[in-house]
VMD Tcl script that draws the C-alpha trace (Angstrom):
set ca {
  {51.92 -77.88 85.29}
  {52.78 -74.94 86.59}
  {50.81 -71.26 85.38}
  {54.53 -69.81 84.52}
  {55.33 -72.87 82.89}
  {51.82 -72.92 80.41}
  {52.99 -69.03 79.83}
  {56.34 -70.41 78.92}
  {55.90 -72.73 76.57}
  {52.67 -70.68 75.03}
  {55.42 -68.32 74.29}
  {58.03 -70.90 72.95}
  {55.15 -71.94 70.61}
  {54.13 -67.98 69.17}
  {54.73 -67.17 65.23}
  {57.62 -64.29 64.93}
  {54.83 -61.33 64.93}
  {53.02 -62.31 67.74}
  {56.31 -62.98 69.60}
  {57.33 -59.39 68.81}
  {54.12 -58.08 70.00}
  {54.31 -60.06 72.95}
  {57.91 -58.23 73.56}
  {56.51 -55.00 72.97}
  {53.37 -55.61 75.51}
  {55.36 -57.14 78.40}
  {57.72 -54.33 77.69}
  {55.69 -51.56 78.34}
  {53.71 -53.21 81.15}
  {56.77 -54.11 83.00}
  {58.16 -50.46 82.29}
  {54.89 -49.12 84.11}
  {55.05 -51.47 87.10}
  {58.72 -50.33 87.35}
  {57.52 -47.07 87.67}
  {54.93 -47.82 90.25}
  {57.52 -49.70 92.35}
  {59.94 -46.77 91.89}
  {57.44 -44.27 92.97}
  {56.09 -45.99 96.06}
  {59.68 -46.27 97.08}
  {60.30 -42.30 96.80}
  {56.74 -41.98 98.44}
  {58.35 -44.15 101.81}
  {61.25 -42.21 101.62}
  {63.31 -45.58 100.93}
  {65.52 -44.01 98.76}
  {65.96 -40.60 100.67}
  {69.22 -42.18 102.68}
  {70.41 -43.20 98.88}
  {69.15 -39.40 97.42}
  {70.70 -37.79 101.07}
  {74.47 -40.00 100.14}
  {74.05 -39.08 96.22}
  {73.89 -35.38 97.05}
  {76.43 -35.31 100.10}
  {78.84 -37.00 97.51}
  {77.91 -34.55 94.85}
  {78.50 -31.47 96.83}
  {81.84 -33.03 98.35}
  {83.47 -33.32 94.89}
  {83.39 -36.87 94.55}
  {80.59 -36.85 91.67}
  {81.76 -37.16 88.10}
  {80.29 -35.97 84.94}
  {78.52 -37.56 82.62}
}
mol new
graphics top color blue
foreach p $ca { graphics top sphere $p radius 0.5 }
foreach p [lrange $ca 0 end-1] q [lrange $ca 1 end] { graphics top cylinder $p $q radius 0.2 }
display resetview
């Protein structure tokens, strides 16, 4: 048996509460490793070609509001 497969069905098995705790917990962590990925990516410069196109398309007209 696989690790993600114990976590699986661990989590399959969890009373309501604990379930909803769980979802608030892997929530929140995946939220901060989101972050982390995020910010290493700006840190690169990764996402300056996407940041360079958004603003060129901004400044051209072809952005829309919100």
């Amino acid at each position: 048996m696989t690790t993600v497969l114990a976590i699986e069905q661990a989590i399959q098995k969890l009373p309501a509460a604990d379930l909803a705790a769980f979802r608030r917990w892997f929530s929140q962590f995946d939220e901060a490793a989101w972050d982390k990925q995020i910010e290493a990516d700006a840190a690169s410069g990764r996402l300056d070609a996407m940041a360079a196109e958004a603003l060129a398309d901004y400044r051209s007209g072809k952005a829309k509001a919100l």
